[in-house]
DSSP file (Angstrom, degrees, kcal/mol; ACC not computed):
  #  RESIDUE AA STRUCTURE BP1 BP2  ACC     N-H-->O    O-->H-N    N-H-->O    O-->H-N    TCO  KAPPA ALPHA  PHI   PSI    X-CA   Y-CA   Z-CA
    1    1 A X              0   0    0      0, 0.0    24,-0.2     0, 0.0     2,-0.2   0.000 360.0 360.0 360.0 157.9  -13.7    3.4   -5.2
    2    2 A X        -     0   0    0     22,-1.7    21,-0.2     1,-0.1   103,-0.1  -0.585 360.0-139.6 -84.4 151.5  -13.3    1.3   -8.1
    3    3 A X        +     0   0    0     -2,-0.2    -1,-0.1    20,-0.1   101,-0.1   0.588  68.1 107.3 -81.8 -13.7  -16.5   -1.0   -9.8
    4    4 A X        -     0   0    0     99,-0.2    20,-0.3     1,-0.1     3,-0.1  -0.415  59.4-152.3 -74.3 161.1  -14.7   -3.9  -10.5
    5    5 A X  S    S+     0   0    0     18,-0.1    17,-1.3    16,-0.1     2,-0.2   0.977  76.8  44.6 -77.0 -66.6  -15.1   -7.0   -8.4
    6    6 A X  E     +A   21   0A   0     15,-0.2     2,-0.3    13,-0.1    15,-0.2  -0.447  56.3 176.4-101.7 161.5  -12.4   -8.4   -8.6
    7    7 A X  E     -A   20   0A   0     13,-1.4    13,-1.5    -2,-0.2     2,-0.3  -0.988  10.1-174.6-144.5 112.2   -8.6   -7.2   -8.5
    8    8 A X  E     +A   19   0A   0     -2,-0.3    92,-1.9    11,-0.3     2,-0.3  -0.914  10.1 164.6-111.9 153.8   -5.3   -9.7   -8.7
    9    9 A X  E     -AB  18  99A   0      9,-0.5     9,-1.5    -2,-0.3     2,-0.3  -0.956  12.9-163.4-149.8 176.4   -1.5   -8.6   -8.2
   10   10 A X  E     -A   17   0A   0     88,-0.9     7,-0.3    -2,-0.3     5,-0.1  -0.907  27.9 -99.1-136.5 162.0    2.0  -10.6   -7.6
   11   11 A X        -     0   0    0      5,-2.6    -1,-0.1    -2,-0.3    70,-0.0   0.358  52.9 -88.9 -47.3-157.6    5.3   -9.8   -6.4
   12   12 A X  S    S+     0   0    0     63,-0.0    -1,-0.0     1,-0.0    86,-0.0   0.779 124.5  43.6 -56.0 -60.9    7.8   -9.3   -8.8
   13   13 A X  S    S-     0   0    0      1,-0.1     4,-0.1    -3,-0.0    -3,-0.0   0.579 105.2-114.4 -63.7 -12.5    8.6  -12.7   -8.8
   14   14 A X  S    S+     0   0    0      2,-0.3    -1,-0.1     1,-0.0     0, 0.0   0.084  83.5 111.0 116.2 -35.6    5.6  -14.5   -8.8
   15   15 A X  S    S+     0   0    0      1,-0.1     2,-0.6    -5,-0.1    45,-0.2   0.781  79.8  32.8 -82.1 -27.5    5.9  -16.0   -5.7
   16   16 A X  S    S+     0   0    0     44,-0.1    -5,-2.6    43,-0.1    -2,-0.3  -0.954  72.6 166.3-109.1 137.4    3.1  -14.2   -3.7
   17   17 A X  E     -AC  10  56A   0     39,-1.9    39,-3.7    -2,-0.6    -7,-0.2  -0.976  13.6-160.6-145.2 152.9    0.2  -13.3   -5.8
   18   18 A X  E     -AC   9  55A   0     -9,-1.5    -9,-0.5    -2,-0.3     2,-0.3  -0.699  19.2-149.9-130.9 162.1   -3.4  -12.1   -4.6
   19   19 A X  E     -AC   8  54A   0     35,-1.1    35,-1.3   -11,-0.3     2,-0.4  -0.924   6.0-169.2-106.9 132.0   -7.0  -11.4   -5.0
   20   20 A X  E     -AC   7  53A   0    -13,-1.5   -13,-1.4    -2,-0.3     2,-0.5  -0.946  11.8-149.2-114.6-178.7   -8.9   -9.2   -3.7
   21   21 A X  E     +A    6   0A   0     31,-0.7   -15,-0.2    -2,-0.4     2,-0.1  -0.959  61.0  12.4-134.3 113.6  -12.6   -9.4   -3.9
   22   22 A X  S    S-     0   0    0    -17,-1.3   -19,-0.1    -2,-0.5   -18,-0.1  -0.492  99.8 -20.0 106.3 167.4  -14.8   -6.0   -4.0
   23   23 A X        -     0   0    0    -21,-0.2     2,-0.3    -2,-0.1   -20,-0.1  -0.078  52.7-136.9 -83.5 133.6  -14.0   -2.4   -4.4
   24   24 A X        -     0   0    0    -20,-0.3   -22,-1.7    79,-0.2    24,-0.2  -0.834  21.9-124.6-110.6 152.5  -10.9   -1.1   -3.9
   25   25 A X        -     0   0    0     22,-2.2    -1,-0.0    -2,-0.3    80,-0.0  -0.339  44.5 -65.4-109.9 174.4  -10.7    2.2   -1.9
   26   26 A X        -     0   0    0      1,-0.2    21,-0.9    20,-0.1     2,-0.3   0.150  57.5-107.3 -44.2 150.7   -8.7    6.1   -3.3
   27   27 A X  E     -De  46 107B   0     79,-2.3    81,-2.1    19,-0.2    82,-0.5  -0.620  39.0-163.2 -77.8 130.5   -4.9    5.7   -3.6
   28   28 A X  E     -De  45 109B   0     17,-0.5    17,-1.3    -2,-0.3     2,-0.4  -0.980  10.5-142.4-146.5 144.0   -3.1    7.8   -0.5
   29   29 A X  E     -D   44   0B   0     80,-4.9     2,-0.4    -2,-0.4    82,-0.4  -0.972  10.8-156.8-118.7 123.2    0.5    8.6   -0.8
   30   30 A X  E     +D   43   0B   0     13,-1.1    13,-2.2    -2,-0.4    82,-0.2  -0.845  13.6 178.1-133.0  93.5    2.5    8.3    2.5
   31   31 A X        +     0   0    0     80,-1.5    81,-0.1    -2,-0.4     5,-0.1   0.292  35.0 122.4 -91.3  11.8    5.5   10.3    2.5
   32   32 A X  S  > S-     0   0    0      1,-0.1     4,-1.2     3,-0.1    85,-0.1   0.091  74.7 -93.4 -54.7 178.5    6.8    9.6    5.8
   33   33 A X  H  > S+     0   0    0      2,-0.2     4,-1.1     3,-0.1     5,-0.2   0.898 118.9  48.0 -32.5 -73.6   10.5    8.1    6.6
   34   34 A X  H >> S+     0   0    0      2,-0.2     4,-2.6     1,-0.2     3,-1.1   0.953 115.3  46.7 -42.3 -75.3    9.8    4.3    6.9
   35   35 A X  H 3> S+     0   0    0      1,-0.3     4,-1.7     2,-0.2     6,-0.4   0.788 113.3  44.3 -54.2 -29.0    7.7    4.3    3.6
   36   36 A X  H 3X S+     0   0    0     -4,-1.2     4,-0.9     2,-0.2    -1,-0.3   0.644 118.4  45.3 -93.4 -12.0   10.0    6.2    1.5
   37   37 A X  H << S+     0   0    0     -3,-1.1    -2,-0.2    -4,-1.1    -3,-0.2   0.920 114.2  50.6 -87.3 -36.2   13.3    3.9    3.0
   38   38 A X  H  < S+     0   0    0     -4,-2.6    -2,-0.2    -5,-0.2    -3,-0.2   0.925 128.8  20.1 -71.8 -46.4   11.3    0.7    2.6
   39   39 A X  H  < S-     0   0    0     -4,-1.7    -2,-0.2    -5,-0.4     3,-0.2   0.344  97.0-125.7-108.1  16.4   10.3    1.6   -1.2
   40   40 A X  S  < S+     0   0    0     -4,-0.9    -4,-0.2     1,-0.3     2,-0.2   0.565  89.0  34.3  57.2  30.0   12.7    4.0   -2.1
   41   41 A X  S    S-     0   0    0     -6,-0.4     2,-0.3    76,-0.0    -1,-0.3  -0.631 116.7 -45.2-169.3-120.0   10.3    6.9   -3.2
   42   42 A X        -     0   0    0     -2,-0.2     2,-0.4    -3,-0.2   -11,-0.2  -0.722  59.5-110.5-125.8-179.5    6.9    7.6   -1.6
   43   43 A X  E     -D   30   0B   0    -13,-2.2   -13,-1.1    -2,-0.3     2,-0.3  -0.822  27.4-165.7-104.7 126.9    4.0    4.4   -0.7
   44   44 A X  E     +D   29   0B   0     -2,-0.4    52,-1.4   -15,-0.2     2,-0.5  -0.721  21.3 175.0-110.1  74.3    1.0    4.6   -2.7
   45   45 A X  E     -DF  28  95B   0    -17,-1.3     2,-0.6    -2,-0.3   -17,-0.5  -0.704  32.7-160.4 -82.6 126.1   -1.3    2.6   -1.3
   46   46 A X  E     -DF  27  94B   0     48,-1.6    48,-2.0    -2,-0.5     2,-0.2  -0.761  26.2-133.9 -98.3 124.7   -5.3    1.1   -1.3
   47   47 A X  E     - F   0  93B   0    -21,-0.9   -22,-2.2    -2,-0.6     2,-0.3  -0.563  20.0-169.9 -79.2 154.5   -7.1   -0.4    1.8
   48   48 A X  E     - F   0  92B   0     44,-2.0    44,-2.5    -2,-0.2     5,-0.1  -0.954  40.6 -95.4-144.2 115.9   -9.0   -3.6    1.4
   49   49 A X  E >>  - F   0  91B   0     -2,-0.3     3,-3.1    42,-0.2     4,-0.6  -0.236  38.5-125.2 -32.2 128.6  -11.3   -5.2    4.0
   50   50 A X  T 34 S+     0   0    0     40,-1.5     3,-0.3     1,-0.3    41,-0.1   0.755 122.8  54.4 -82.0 -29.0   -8.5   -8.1    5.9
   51   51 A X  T 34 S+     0   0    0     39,-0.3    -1,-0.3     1,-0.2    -2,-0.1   0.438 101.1  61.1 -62.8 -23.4  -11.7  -10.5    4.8
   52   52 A X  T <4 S+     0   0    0     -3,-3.1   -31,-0.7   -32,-0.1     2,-0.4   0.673  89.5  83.3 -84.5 -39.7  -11.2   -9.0    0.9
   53   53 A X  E  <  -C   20   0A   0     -4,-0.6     2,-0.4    -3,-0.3   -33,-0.2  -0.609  55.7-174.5 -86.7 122.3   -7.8  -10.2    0.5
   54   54 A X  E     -C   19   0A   0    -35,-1.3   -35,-1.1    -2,-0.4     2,-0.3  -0.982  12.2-159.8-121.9 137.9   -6.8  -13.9   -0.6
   55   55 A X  E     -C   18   0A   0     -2,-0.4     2,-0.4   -37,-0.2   -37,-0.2  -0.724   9.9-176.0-100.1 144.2   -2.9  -14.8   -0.6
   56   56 A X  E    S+C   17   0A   0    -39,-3.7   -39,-1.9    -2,-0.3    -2,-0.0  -0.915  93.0  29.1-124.9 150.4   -1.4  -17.9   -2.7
   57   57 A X  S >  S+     0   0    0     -2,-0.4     3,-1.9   -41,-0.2     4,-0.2   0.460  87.7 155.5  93.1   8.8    2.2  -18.3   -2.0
   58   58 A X  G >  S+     0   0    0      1,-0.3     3,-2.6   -41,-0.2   -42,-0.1   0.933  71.4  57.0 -24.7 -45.8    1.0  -16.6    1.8
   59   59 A X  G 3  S+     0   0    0      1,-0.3    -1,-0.3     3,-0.0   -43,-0.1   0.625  94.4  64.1-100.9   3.7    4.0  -18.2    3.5
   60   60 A X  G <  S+     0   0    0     -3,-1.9    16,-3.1   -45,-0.2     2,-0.7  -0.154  83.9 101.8 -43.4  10.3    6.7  -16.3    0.9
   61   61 A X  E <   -J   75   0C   0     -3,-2.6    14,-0.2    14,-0.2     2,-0.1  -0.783  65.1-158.2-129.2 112.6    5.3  -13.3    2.6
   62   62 A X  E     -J   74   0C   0     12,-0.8    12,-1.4    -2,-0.7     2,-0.2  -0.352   6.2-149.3 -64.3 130.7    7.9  -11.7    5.5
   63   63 A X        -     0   0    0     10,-0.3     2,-0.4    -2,-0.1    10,-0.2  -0.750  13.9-175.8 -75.0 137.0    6.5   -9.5    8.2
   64   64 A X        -     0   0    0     -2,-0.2     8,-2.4     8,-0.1     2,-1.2  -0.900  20.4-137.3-151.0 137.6    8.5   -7.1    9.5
   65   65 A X  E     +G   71   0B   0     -2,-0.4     6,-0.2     1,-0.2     3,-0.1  -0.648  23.9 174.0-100.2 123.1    7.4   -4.9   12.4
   66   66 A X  E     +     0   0B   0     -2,-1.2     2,-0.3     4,-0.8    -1,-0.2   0.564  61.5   0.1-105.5  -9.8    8.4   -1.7   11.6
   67   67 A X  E >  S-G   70   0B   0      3,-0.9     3,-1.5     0, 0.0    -1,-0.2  -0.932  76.8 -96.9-168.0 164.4    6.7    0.3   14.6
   68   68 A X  T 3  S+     0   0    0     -2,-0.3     3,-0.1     1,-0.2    19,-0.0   0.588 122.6  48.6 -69.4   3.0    4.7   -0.4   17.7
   69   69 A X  T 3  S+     0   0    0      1,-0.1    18,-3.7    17,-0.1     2,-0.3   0.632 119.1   1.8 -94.4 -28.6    1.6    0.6   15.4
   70   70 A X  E <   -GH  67  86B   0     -3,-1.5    -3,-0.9    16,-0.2    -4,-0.8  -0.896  55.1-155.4-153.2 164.4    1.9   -1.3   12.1
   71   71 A X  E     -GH  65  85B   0     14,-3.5    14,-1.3    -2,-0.3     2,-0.5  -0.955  19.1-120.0-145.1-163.3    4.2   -3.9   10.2
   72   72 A X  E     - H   0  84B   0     -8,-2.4    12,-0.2    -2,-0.4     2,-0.2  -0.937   7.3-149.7-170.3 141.6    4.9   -4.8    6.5
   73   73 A X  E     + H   0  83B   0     10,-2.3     9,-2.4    -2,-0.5    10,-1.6  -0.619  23.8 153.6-100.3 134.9    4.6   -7.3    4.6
   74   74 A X  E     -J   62   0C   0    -12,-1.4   -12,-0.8     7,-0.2     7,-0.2  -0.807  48.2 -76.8 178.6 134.1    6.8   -8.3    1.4
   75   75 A X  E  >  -J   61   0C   0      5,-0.3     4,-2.1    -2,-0.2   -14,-0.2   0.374  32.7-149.7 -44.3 128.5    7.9  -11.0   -0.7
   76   76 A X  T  4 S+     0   0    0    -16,-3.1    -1,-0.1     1,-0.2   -15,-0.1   0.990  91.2  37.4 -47.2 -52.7   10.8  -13.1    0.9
   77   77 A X  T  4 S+     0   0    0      1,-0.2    -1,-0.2   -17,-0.2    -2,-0.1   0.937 129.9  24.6 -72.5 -46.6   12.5  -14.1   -2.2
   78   78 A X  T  4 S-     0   0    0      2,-0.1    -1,-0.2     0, 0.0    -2,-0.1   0.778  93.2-132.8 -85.5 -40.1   12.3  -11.2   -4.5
   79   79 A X     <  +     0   0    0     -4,-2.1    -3,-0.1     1,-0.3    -4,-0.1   0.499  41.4 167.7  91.9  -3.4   11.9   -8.5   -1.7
   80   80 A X        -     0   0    0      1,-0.1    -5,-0.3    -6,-0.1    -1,-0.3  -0.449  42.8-116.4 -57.2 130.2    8.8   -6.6   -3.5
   81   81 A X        +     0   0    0     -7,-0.2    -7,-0.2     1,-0.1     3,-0.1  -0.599  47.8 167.6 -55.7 128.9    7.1   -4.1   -0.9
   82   82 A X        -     0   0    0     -9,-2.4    13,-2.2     1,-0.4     2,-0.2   0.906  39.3  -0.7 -66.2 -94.5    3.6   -5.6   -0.5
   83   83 A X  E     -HI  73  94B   0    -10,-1.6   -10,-2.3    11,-0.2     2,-0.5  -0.951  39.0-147.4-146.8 168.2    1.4   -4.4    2.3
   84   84 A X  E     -HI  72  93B   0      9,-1.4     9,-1.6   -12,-0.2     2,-0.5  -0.957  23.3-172.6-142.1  90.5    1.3   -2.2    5.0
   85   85 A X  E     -H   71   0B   0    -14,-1.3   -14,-3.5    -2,-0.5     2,-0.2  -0.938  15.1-153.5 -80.3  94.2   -1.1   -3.6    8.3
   86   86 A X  E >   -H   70   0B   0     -2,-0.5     3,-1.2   -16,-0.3   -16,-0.2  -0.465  35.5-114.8 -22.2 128.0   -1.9   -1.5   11.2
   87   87 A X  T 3  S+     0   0    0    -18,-3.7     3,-0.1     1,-0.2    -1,-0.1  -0.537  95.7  24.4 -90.9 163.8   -2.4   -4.1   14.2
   88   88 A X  T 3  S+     0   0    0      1,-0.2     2,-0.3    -2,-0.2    -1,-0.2   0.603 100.6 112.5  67.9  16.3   -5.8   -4.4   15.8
   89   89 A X    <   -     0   0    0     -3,-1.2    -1,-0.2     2,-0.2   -39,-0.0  -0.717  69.0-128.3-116.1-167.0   -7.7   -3.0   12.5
   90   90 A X  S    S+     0   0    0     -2,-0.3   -40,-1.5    -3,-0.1     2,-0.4   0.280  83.6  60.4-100.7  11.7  -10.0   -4.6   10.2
   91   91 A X  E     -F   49   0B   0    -42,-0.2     2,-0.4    -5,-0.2    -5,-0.3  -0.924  61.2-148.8-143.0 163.9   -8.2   -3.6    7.0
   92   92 A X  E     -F   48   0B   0    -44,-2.5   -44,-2.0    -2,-0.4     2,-0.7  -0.991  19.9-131.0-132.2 146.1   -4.7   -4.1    5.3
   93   93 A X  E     -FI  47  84B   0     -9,-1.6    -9,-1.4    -2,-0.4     2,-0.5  -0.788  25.9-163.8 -73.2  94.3   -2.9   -1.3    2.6
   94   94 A X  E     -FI  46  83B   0    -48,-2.0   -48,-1.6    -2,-0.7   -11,-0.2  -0.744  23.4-104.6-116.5 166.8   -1.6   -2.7   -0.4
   95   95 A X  E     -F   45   0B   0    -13,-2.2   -50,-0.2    -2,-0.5    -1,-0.1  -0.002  19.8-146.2 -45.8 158.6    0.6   -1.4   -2.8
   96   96 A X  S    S+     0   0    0    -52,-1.4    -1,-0.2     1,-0.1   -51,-0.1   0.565  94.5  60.3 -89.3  -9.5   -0.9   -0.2   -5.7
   97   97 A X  S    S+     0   0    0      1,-0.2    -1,-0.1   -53,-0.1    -2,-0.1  -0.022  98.5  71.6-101.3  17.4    2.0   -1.1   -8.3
   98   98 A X  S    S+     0   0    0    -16,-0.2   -88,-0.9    -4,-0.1     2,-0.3   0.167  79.2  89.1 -83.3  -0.5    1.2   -4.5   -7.0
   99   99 A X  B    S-B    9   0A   0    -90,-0.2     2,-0.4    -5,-0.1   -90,-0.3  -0.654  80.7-118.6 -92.5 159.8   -1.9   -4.7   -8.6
  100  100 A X        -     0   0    0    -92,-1.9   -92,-0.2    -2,-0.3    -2,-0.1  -0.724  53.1 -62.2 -85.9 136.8   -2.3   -6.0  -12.0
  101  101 A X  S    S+     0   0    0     -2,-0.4   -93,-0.1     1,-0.2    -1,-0.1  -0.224 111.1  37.0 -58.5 150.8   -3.8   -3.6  -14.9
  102  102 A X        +     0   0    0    -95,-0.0    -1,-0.2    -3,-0.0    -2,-0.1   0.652  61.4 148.3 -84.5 135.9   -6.3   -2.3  -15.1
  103  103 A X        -     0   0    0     -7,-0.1   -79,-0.2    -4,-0.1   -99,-0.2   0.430  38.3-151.9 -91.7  -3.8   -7.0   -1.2  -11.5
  104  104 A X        +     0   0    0      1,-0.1     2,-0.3  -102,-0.1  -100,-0.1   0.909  36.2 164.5  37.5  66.3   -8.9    2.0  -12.3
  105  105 A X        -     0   0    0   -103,-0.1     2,-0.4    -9,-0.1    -1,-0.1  -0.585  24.9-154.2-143.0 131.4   -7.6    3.1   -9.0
  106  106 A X        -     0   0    0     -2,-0.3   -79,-2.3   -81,-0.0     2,-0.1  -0.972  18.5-123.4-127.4 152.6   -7.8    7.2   -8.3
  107  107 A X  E     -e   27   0B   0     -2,-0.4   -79,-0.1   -81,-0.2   -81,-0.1  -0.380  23.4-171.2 -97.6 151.6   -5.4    8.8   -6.0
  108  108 A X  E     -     0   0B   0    -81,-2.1    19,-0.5     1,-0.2     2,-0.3   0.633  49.8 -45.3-137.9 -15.8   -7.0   10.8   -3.1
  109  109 A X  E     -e   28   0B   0    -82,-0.5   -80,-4.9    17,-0.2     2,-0.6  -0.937  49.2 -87.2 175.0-178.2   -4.2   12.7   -1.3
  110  110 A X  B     -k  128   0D   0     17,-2.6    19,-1.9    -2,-0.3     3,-0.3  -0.810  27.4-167.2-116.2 112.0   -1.0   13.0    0.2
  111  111 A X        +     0   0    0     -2,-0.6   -80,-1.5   -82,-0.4    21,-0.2  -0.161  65.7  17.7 -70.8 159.4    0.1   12.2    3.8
  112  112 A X  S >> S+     0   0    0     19,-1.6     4,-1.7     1,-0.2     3,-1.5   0.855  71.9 146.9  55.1  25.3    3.7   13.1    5.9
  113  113 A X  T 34  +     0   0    0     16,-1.6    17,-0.2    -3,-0.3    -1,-0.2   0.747  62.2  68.0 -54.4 -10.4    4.6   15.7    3.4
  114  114 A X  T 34 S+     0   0    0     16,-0.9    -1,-0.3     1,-0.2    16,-0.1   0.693 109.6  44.8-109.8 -19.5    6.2   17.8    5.8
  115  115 A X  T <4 S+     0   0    0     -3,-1.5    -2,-0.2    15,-0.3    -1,-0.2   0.664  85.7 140.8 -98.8 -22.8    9.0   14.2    5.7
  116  116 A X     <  -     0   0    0     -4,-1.7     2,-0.1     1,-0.1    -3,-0.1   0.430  67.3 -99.9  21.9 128.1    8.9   14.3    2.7
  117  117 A X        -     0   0    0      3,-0.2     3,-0.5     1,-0.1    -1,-0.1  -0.344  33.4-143.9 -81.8 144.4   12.2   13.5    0.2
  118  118 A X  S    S+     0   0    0      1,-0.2    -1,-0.1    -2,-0.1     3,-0.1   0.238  88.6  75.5-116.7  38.1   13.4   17.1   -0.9
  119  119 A X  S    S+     0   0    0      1,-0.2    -1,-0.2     0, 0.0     2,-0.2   0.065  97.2  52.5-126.9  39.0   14.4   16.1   -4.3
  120  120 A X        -     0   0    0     -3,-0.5     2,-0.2     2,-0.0    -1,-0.2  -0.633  67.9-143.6-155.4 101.9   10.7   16.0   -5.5
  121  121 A X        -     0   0    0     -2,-0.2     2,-0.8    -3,-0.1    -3,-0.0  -0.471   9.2-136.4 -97.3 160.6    7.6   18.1   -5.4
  122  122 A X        +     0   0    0     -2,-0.2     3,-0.2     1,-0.1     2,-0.2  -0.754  38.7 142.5 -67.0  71.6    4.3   17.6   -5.1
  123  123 A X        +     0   0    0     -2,-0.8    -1,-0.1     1,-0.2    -2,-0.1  -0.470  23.4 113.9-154.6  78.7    2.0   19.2   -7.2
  124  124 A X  S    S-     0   0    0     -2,-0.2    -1,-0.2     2,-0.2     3,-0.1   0.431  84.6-110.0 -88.5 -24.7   -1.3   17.3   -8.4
  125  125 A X  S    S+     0   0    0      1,-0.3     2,-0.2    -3,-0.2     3,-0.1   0.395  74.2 138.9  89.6   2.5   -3.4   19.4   -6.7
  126  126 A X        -     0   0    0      1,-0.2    -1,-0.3   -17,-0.0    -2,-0.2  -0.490  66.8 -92.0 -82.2 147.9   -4.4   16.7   -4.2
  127  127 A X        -     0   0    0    -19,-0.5   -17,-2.6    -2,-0.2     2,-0.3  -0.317  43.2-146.3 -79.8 137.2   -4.7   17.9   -0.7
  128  128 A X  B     -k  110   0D   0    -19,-0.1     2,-0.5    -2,-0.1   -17,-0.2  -0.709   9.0-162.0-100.8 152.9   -1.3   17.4    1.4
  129  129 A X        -     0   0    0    -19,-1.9   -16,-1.6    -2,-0.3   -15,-0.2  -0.984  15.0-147.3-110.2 125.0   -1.2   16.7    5.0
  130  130 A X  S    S+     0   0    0     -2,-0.5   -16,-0.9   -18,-0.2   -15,-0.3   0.764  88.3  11.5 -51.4 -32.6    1.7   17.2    7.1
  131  131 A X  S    S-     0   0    0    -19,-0.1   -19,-1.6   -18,-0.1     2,-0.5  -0.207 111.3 -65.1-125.1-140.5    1.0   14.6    9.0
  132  132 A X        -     0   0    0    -21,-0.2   -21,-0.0   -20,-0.1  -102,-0.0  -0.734  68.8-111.7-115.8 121.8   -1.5   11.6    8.7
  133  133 A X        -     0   0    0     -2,-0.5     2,-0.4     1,-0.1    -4,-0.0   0.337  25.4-116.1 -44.8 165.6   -4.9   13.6    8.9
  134  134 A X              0   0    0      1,-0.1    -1,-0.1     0, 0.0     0, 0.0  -0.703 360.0 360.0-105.6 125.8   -7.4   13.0   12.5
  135  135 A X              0   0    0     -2,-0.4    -1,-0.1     0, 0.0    -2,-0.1   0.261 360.0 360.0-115.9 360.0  -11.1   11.1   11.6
């Protein structure tokens, strides 16, 4: 996790921008189908406590429920991918190229390899998952 408190990021456009307040947790990169068709390469993402997060420009930001598990969130006007919500938990994913610099932000592994894009490999040394891993 990062020591800085605080963390801000935008859309492209401006129109949603954020806070969050408190440590922001390991980068995991989410190679499934959905994530790489919504951002057109693979999801890098951080969780943040749902409590962590403050939106301006909240009502520029489209929902779209992408499975009975989760939706995502992303500016109306511009279209920038956002975040990524799982219903009924206590935290939301957001992108990590949606943060502003510097996030000090460390990557911690890679999920859905096995969907995976096959004109790019993987090879950081970070442990890969085939799927998304069991706690």
């Amino acid at each position: 996790m990062t020591t800085q408190e605080t963390h801000s990021g935008s859309c492209l456009c401006g129109g949603v921008r954020f806070t969050v307040t408190g440590p922001l947790g390991k980068v995991i990169y989410c190679h499934c189908s959905q994530c790489r068709k919504q951002t057109g390469h693979f999801y890098a993402g951080t969780n943040v406590p749902d409590a962590a997060l403050l939106l301006e420009g909240g009502g520029n930001v489209a929902w779209y429920a992408s499975s009975e598990a989760a939706k995502r969130g992303f500016c109306r006007i511009c279209g920038s991918t956002l975040f990524w919500k799982a219903h009924d938990v206590g935290y939301i994913s957001v992108l990590a190229g949606s943060l502003d610099l510097p996030t000090g932000l460390q990557a911690a592994r890679h999920d859905f390899v096995a969907d995976k894009g096959d004109y790019y490999s993987i090879d950081d040394g970070l442990p890969q998952n085939d799927t998304f891993p069991q706690r």
